[in-house]
N, C-alpha and C positions, 0 to 999 in steps of 0.2 A: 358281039356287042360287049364293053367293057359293062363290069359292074358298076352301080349307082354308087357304091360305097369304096371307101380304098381302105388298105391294109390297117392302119389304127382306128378306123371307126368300128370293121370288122371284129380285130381283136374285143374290143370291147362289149362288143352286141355279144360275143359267144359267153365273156364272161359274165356276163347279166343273164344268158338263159335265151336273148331273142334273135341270135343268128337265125336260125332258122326259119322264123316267121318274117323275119325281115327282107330274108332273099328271095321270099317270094311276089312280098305287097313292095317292096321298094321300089320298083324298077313303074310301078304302075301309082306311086305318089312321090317319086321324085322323078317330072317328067321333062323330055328333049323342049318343050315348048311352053309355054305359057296361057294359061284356059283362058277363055274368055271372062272369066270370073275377077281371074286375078286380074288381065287389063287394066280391066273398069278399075277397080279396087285403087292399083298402081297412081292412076289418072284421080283419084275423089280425097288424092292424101296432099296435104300442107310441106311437109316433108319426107324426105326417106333418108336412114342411115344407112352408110356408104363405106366399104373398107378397099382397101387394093395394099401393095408390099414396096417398101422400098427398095433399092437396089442390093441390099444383104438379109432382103429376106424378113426383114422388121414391120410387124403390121399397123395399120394405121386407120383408123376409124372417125368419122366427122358425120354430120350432118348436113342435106342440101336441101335446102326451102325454096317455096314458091306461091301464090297462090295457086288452089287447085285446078289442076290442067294443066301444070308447069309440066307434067310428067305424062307423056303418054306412048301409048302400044300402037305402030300401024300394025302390026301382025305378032303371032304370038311367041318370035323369036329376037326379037326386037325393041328395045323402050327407047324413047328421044326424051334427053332432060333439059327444058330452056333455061340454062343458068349454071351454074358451075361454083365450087366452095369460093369462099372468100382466098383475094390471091396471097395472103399471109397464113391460111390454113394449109400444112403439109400436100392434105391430100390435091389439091390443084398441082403441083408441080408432078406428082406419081400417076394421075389419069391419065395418059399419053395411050396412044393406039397402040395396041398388043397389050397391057398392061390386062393382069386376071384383075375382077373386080368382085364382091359380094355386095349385095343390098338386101336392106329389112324394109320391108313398107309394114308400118304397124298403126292401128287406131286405138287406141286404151280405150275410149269411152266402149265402144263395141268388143275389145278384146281379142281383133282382129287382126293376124301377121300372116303377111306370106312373105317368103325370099325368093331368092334370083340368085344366081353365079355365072360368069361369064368372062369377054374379055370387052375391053372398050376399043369399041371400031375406029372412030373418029374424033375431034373437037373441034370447036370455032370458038371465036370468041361469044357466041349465042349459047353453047351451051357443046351436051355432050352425044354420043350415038351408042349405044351398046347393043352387041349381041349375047343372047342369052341362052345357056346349054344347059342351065339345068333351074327346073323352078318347083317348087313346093310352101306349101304350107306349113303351119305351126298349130301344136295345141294352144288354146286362152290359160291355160295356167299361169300362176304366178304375174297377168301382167295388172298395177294399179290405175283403177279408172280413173282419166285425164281426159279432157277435149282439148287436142291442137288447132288455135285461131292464126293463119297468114296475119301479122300486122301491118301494112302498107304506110303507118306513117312510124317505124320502126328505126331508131339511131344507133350507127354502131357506135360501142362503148371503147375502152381502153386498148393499146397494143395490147397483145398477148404478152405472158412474161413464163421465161420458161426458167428450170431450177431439174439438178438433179435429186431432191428427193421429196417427199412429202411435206408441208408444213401442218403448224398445229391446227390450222386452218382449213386446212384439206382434211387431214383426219375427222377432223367434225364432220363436215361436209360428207364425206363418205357414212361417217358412221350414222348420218339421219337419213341418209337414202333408203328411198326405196323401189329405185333403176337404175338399172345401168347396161353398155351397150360389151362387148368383147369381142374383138376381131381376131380370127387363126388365118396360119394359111399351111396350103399341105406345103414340105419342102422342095418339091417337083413344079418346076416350069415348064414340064411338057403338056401337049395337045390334050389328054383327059381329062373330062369335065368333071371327074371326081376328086381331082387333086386339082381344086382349086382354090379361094378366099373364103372366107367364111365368117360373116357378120351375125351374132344372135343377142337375144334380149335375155335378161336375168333381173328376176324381179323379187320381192318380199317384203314383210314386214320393215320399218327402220330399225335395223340394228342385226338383221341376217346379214351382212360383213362385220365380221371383227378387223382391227386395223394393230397391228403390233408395229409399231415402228412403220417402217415402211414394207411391210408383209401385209395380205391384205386376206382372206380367209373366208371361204365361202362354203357350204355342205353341197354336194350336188343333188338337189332336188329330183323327186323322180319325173321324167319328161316322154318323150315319145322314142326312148332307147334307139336313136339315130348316131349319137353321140358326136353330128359332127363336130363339134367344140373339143371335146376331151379327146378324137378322135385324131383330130389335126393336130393338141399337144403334144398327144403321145408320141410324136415322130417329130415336130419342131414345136420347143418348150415358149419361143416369142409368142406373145401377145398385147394388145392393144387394146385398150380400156377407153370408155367414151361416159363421165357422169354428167348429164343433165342439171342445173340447177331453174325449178318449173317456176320459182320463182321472179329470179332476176335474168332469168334468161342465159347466163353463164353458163361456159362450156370446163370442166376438168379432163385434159387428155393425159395420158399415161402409157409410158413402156413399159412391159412387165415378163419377167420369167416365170414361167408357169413350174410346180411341180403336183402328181397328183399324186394323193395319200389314199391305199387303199381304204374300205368301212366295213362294216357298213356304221355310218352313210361315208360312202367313198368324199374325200374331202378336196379341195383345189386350194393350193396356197400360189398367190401372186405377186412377186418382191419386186417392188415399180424401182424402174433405173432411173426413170426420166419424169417428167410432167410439165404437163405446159398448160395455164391458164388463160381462157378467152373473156374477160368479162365480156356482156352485154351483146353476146354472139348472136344470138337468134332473134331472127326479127317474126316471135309466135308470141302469143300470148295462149295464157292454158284458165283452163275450167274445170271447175270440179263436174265432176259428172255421178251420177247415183250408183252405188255398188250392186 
């Protein structure tokens, strides 16, 4: 049986100290199927965020809505999604059959995440099929409580407008955040479900990114020492950046070159090539929910 982990996630865990504890509980919480836990879970969420690679290997991350029940498990290798991104969002043209994919189902208010990794089986124009190789949870660290509301009477706003570099406007925006999504992916397109996509959440205080220019600056908080994130840089530097704004519903996407700085606190800096603004993307409305 191939390891749960691959070569840069590895390296890392040994130099944190947790190779060892890892290779033993990994394989038993980063599991071939999906619990009946997470099912349910999958199926009770408004949305899930979504990454997959385009054809040089560039990662790409978005968000898919629904009211809940848009998403469900017949079994626990398996999720059907009724609906598919918007056709001017990237990721629609990259979800094609065989394509690896990664998904985060997350609920702030509960501070509940589990992922998926797989490849996507099929499409229709109803929606999408995936099979799924490998699924796990996430510690509540770091995420800020939010309730996501489906809004049904919901209008999309302006074309996207894309621009190679940051505006003064985006830097704001990042710099009052406090979420955001980031997609890797391993550099291997082969069959190992360890070298696949990889979607995670990054959360804190406003103002845990710094923005220099269009470098963008994060500490690596300490997490559940898996490292798939830094794991998958370490071998391809691409990534794919997803800001929320919970206000007006606006999406900030971003290409980004990773590099990572040893620490302690080991550091990640992210120099965005690209970005592309959605106003008015999401058809959710958000709630403050109690800390």
């Amino acid at each position: 049986m191939n390891s749960v982990f691959h070569a840069g996630e590895t390296a890392l865990q040994s130099a944190a100290g947790s190779r060892e504890r890892l290779a033993e509980v990994g394989p038993r919480v980063i599991r071939e199927e999906m619990p009946e836990q997470h099912r349910a879970f999958f199926a009770s969420l408004p949305f899930l965020v979504m990454a997959t690679t385009d054809p040089v290997g560039q990662p790409h991350v978005g968000m898919l809505t629904g009211s809940p029940g848009f998403v469900s498990a017949p079994d626990g290798r398996h999720l059907q999604i009724a609906g598919r991104p918007a056709p001017d969002d990237p990721l629609d043209a990259l979800l094609l059959p065989g394509a690896r994919f990664g998904l985060l189902g997350i609920e702030a208010h509960t501070r509940r995440r589990n992922r998926a990794n797989g490849r996507v089986l099929a499409r229709s124009a109803d929606g999408l099929s995936l099979g799924v190789a490998q699924s796990f949870g996430n510690c509540p660290k770091y995420i800020q409580p939010r309730r996501a509301l489906f809004d049904p009477d919901w209008r999309a706003g302006a074309p996207a407008e894309e621009r190679a570099g940051l505006s003064d406007a985006d830097r704001a925006w990042i710099r009052a955040a406090d979420t955001f999504f980031i997609a890797t992916a391993h550099p291997s397109d082969d069959p190992d479900p360890a070298h696949g996509v990889d979607v995670s959440h990054r959360g804190g205080p406003p103002g845990f990114i710094t923005v220099d220019g269009d470098t963008l600056g994060i500490d690596d908080f300490a997490g559940n020492n898996y490292f798939n994130t830094l794991g998958n840089l370490l071998l391809n530097p691409r990534a794919g950046l997803l800001f929320p704004d919970f206000t007006r519903g606006s999406l900030l996407h971003m290409n980004a070159t990773a590099e990572i700085l040893p620490g302690p606190p080991r550091r990640l800096l992210l120099r965005v090539t690209g970005v592309r603004h959605h106003p008015a993307a999401l058809p959710l409305r958000w709630e403050a929910a109690a800390d």
